[in-house]
LUMVEXFI-955563 format. One record per residue (C-alpha): residue number from 0; x, y, z; residue in three letters. Coordinates in steps of 0.5 Angstrom, whole numbers, plus 2048, in hexadecimal, padded with zeros to 3 digits. Example, Ala and Ser with C-alpha at 12.3 -4.5 7.8 and 13.67 -1.06 7.14 Angstrom:
2
+-----+-----+-----+-----+-----+
:   n :   X :   Y :   Z : res :
+-----+-----+-----+-----+-----+
:   0 : 819 : 7F7 : 810 : ALA :
:   1 : 81B : 7FE : 80E : SER :
+-----+-----+-----+-----+-----+
END
This chain:
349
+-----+-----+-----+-----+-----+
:   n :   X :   Y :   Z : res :
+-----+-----+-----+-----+-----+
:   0 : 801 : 7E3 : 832 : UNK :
:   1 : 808 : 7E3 : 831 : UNK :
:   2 : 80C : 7E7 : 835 : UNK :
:   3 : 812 : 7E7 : 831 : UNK :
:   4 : 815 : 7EE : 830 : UNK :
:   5 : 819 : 7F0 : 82B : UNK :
:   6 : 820 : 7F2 : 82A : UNK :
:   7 : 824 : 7F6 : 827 : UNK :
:   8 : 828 : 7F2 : 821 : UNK :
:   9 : 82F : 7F0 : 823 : UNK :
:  10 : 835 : 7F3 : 81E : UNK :
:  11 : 837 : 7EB : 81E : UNK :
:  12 : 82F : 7EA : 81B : UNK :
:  13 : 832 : 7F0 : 816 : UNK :
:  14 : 839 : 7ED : 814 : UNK :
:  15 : 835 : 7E6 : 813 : UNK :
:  16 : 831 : 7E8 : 80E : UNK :
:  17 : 837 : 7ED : 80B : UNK :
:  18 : 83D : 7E7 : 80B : UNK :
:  19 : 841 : 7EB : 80F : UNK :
:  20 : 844 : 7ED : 816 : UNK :
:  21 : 841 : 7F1 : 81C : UNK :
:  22 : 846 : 7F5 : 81B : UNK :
:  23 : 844 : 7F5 : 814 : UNK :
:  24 : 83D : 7F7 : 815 : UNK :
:  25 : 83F : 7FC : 81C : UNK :
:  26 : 844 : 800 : 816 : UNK :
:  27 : 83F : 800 : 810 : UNK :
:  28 : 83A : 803 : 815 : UNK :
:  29 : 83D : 808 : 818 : UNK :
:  30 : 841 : 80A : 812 : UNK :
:  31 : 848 : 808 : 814 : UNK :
:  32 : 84D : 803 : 812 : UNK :
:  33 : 850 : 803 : 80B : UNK :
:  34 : 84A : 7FF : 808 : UNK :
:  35 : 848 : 7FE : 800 : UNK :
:  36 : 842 : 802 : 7FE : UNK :
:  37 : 83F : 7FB : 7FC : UNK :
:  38 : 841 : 7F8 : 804 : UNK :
:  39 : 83D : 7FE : 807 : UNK :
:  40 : 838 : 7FE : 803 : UNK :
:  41 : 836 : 7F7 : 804 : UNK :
:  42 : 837 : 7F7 : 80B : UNK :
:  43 : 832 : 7FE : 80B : UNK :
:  44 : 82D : 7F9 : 807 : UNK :
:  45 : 82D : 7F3 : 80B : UNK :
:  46 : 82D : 7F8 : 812 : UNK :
:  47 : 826 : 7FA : 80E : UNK :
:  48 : 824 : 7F3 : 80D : UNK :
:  49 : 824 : 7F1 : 814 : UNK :
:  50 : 821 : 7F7 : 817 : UNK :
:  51 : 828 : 7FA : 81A : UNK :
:  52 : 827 : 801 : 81C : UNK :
:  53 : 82F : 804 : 81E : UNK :
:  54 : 82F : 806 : 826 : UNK :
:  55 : 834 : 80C : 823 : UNK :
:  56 : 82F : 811 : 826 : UNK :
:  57 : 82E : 80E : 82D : UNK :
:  58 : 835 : 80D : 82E : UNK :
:  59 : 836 : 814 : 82C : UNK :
:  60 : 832 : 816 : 831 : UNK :
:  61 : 835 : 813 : 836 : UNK :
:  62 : 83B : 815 : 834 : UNK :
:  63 : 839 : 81D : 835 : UNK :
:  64 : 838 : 81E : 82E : UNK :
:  65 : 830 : 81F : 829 : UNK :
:  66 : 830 : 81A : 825 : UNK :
:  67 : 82E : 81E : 81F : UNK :
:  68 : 832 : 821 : 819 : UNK :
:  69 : 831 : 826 : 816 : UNK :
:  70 : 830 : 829 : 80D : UNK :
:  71 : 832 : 82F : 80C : UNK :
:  72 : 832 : 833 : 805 : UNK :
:  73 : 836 : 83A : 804 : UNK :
:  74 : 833 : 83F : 804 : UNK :
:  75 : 833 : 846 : 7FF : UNK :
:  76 : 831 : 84B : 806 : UNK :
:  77 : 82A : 84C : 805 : UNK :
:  78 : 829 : 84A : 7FE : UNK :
:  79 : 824 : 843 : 7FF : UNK :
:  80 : 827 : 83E : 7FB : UNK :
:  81 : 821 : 838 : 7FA : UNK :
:  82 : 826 : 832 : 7FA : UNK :
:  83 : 820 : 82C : 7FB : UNK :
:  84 : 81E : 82F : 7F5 : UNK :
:  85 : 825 : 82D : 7F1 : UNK :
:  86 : 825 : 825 : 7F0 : UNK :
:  87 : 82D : 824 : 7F2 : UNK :
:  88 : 82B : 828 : 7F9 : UNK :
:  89 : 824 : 824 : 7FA : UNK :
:  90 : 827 : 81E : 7F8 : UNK :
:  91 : 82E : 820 : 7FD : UNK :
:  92 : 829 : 821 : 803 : UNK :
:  93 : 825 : 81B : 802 : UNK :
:  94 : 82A : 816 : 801 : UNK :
:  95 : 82E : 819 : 807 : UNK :
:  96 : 827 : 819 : 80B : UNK :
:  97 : 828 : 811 : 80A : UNK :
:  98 : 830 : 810 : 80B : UNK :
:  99 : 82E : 813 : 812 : UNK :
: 100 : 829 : 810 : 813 : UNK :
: 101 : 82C : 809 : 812 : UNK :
: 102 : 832 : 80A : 815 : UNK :
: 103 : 82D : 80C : 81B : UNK :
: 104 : 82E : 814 : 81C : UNK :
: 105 : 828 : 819 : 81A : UNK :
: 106 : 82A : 81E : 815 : UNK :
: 107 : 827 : 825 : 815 : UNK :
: 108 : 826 : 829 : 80E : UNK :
: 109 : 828 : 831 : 810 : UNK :
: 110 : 826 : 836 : 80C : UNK :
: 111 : 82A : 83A : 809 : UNK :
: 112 : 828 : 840 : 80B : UNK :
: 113 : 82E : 844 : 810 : UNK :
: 114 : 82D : 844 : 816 : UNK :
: 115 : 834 : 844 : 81B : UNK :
: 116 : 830 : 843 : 821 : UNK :
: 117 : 82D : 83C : 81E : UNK :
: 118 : 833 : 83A : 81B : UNK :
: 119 : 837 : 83B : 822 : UNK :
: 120 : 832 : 839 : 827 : UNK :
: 121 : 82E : 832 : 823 : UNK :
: 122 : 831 : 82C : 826 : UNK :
: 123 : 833 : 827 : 822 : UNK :
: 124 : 83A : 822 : 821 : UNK :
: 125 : 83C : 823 : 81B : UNK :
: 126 : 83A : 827 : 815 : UNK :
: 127 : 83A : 826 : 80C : UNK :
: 128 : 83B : 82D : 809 : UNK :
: 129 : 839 : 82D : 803 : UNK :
: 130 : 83D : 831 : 7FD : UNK :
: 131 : 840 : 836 : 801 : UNK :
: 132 : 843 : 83C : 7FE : UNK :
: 133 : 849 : 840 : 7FE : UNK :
: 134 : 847 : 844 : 804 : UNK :
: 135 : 841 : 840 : 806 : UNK :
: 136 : 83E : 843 : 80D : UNK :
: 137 : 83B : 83D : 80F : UNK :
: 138 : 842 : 839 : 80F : UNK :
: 139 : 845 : 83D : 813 : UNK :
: 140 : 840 : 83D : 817 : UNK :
: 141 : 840 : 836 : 818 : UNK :
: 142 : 847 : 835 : 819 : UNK :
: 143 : 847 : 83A : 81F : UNK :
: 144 : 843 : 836 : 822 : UNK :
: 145 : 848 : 82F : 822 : UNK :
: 146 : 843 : 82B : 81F : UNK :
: 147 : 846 : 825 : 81A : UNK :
: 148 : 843 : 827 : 813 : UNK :
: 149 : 843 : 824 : 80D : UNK :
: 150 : 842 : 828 : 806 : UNK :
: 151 : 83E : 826 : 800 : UNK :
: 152 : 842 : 829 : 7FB : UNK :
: 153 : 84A : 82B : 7FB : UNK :
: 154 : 84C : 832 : 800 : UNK :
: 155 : 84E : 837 : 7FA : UNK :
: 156 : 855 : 839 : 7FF : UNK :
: 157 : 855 : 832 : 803 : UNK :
: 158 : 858 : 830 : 808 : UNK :
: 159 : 85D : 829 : 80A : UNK :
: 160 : 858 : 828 : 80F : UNK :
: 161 : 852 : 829 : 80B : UNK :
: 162 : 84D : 823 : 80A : UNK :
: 163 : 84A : 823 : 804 : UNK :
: 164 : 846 : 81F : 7FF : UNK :
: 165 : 844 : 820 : 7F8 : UNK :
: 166 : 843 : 81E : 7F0 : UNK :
: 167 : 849 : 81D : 7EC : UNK :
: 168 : 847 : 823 : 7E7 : UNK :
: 169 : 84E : 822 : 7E3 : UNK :
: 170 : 84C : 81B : 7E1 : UNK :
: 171 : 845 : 81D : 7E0 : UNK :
: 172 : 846 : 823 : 7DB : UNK :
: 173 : 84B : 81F : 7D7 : UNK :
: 174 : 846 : 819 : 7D7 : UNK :
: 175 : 841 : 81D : 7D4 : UNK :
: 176 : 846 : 821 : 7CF : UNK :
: 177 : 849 : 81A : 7CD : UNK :
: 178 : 841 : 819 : 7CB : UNK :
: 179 : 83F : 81E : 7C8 : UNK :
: 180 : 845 : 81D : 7C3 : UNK :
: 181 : 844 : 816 : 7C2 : UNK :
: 182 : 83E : 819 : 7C0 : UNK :
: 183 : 841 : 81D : 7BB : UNK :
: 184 : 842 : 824 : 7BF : UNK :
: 185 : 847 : 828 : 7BE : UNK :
: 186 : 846 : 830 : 7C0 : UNK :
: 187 : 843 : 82E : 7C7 : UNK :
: 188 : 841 : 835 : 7CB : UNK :
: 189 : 840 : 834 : 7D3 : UNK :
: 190 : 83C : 839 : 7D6 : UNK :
: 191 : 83F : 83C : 7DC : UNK :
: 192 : 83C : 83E : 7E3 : UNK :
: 193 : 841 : 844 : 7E7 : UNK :
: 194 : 840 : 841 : 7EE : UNK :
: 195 : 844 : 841 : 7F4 : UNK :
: 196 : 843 : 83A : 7F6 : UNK :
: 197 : 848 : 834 : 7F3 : UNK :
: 198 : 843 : 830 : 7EE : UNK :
: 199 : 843 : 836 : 7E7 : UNK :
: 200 : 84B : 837 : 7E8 : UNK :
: 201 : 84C : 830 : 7E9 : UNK :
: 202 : 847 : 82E : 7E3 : UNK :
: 203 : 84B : 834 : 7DE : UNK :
: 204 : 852 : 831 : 7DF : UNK :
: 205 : 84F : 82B : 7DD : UNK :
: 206 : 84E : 82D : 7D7 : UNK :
: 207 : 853 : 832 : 7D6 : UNK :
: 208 : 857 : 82C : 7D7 : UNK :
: 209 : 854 : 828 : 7D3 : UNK :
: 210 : 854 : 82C : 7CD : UNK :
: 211 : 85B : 82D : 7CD : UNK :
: 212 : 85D : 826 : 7CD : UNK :
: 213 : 858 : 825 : 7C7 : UNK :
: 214 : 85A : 82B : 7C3 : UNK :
: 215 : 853 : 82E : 7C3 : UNK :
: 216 : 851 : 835 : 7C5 : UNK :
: 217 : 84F : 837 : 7CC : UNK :
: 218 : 849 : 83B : 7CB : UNK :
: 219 : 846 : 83D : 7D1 : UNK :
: 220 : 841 : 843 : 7D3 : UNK :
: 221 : 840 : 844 : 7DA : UNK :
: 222 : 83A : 848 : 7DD : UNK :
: 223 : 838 : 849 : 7E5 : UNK :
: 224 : 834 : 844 : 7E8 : UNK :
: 225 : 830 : 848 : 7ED : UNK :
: 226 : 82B : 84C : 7ED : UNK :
: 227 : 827 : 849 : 7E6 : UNK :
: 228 : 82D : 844 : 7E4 : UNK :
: 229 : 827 : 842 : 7DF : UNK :
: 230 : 827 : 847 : 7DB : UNK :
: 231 : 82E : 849 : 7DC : UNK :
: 232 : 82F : 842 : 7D9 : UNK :
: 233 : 82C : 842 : 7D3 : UNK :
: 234 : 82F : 849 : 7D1 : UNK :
: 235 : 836 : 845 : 7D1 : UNK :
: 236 : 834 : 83F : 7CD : UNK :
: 237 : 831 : 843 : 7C9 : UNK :
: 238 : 838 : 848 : 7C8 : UNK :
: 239 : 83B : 841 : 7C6 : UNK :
: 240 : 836 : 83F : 7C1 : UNK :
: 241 : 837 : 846 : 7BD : UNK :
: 242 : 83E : 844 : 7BD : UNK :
: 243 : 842 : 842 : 7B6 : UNK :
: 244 : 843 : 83D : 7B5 : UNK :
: 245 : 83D : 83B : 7BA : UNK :
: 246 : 83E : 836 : 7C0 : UNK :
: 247 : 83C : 82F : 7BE : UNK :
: 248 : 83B : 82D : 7C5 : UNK :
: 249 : 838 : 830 : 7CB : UNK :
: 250 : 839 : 82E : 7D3 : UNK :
: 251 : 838 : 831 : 7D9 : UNK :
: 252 : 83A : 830 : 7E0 : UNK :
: 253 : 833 : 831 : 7E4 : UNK :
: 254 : 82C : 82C : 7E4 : UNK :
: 255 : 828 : 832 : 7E0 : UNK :
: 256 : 82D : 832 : 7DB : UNK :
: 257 : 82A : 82E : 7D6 : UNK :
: 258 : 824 : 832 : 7D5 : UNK :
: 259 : 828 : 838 : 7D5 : UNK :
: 260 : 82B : 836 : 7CF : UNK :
: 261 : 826 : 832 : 7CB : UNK :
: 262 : 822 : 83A : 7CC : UNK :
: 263 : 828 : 83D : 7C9 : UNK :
: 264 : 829 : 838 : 7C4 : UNK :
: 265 : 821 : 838 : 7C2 : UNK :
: 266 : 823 : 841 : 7C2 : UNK :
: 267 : 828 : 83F : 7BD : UNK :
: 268 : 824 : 83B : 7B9 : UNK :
: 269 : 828 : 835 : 7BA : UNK :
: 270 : 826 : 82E : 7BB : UNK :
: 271 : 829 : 828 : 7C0 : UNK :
: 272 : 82C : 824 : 7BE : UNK :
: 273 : 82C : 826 : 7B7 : UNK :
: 274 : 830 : 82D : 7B7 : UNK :
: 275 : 832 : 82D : 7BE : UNK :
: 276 : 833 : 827 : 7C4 : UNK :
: 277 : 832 : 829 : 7CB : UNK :
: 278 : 833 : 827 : 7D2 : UNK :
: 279 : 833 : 829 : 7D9 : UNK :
: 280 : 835 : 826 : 7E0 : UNK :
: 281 : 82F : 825 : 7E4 : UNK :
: 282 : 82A : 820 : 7E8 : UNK :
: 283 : 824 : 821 : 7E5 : UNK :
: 284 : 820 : 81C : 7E3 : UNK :
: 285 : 81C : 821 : 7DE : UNK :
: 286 : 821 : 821 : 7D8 : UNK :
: 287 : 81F : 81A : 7D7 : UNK :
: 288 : 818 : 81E : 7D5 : UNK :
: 289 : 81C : 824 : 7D1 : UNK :
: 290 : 81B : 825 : 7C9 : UNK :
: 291 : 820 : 821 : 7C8 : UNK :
: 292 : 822 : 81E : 7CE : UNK :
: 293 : 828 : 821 : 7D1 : UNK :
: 294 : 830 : 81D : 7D3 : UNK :
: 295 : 831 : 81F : 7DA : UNK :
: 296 : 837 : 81F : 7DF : UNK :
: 297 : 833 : 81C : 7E5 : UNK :
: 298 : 839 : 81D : 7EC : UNK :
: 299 : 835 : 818 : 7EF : UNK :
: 300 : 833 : 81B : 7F5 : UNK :
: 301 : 831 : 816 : 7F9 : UNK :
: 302 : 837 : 813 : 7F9 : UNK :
: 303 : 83A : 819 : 7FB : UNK :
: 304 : 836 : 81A : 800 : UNK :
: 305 : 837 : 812 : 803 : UNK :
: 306 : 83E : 813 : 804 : UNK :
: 307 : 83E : 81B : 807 : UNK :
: 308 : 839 : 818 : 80D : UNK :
: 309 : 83E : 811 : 80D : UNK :
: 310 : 845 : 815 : 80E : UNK :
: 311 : 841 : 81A : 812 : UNK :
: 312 : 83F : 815 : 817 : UNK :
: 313 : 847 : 813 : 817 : UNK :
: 314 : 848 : 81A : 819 : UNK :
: 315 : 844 : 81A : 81F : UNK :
: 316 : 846 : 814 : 821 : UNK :
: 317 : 84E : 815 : 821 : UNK :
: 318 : 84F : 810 : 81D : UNK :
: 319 : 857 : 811 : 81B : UNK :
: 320 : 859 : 80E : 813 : UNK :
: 321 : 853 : 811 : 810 : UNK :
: 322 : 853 : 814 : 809 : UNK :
: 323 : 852 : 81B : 809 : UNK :
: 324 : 851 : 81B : 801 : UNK :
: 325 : 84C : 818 : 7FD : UNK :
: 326 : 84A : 818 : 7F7 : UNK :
: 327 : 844 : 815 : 7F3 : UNK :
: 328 : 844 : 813 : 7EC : UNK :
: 329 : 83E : 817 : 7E7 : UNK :
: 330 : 83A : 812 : 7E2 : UNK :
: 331 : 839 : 815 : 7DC : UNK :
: 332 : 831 : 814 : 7D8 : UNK :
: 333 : 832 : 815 : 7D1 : UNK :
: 334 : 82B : 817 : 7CE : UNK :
: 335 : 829 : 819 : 7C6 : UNK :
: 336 : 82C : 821 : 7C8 : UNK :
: 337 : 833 : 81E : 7C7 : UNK :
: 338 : 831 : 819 : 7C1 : UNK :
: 339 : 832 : 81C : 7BA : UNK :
: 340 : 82D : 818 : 7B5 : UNK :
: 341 : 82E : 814 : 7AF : UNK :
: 342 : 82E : 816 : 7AA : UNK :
: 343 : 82B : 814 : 7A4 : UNK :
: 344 : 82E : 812 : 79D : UNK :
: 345 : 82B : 818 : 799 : UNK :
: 346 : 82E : 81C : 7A0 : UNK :
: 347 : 828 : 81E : 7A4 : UNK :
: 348 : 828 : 81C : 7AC : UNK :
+-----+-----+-----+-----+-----+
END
């Protein structure tokens, strides 16, 4: 019987099968250093592959400090918000489960309930907070206590100090407008979300800015997002198709969005795309299977989520010369919503 034991892979095992230095690999792991995204990737990939579990934890540990960090949601007071059930909040607590976990720290998912004593008595080193409000309990709650936190999505009244991470929503709207005007659109609509939270302002400006570059007309109905933001939806979009003249693009700002329109549209007896091109932003996987398939803005959550936890472990670390902004590119998916038919000889679709 062998009496080998086996040891835990060195980071010199991780930077040879990387191609980079210890202190290449020491960075990449514990989210420091001024490193490439595809650097970092790399090394996280070759830590997989040799089997190299992080000891951020243990020296955590014997430091004083859990181990743990936390995912937080802001909260409506006792209004349940089912976040796992929207796909950018599912796919954003997933992938930060796994940033975590390869950069050896347990992460804690924790409701989004508010409950004073449970923010100010949980223990943990650091914490993403997710989409923070203007006047957001939880957020204050959380920098009472002193803890480095890192938010996944912009503060509404930030601060020098804050450390944030989000989507570049200007450069997604302007993407998605830029197509639907190769498209052949000119009176683009937006349906807008009233919130205290960055994300609808920073969309409506986008837009607003956009349309003024172009010449076109702003046309914009906004409708309150909580309690039935289903219904209060539809009843916008369909305020801006008894418009005339008629929109001839529709988007809108949340992942429900592309059915909330296509309903209007179906109220209206429009078709898409023949009489109205639609697009929203969202993650879901079910506008693939839509009648017809939907163009979506995706915000790219796991990368959101990646580069939250990597600054996050920054932060508890102390590390000086970190950037404390940082922002992720969308990915457009154009589907059959946004593409207008050819037309025939004799003129028919």
């Amino acid at each position: 019987m062998s009496s080998r034991v086996w040891q835990r892979p060195t980071l010199g095992a991780v930077a040879a099968r990387a191609g980079v230095s210890t202190a290449t690999v020491s960075n990449a792991l514990n989210g420091t250093g001024r490193l490439s995204e595809a650097t970092r990737q790399r090394v996280l990939a070759a830590a997989r592959e040799v089997g190299h579990a992080p000891a951020s934890a243990a020296r955590a540990l014997a430091r004083g400090s859990t181990g743990v960090l936390g995912l937080t949601m802001t909260t409506y007071g006792d209004l349940p918000v089912s976040y796992m059930e929207i796909p950018y909040y599912a796919q954003l607590a997933l992938g930060s489960m796994a940033a975590a976990h390869e950069r050896g720290y347990m992460l804690m998912v924790m409701p989004s309930s508010l409950s004073p004593w449970m923010w100010l008595n949980t223990p943990m080193d650091g914490v993403v907070h997710v989409e923070p409000r203007a006047d957001d309990p939880v957020r204050s709650i959380l920098l009472e206590r002193g803890i480095p936190m890192v938010t996944a999505g912009r503060p509404p009244q930030p601060h020098w100090r804050d450390a944030w991470v989000d989507t570049d929503y200007e450069a997604g709207v302007r993407l998605l407008l830029d197509h639907l005007t190769e498209a052949g659109a000119r009176r683009i609509a937006l349906s807008q979300p009233l919130h205290d939270d960055e994300y609808p302002h920073r969309i409506g400006r986008a837009y607003a800015s956009w349309c003024a570059e172009h010449d076109m007309p702003a046309l914009v109905e906004e409708y309150a997002s909580l309690p039935d933001y289903f219904t209060a939806e539809r009843d916008a979009v369909r305020r801006l198709l008894d418009r005339d003249p008629r929109p001839d693009a529709v988007i809108g700002a949340y992942s429900d969005s592309g059915h909330n329109i296509l309903a209007a549209a179906r109220h209206h007896g429009l078709r898409v795309p023949q009489d109205l091109l639609v697009a929203c932003v969202s993650e879901d996987p079910d506008y693939a299977t839509t009648t017809p398939p939907l163009t979506t803005l995706g915000l790219c959550p796991d990368r959101v989520s990646d580069e939250a936890v990597d600054l996050l472990i920054a932060l508890v670390n102390a590390r000086s010369g970190v950037d404390r902004h940082r922002l992720v590119q969308p990915v457009l998916v154009p589907r059959r919503s946004t593409r207008r038919p050819v037309r025939r000889e004799n003129g028919t679709p």
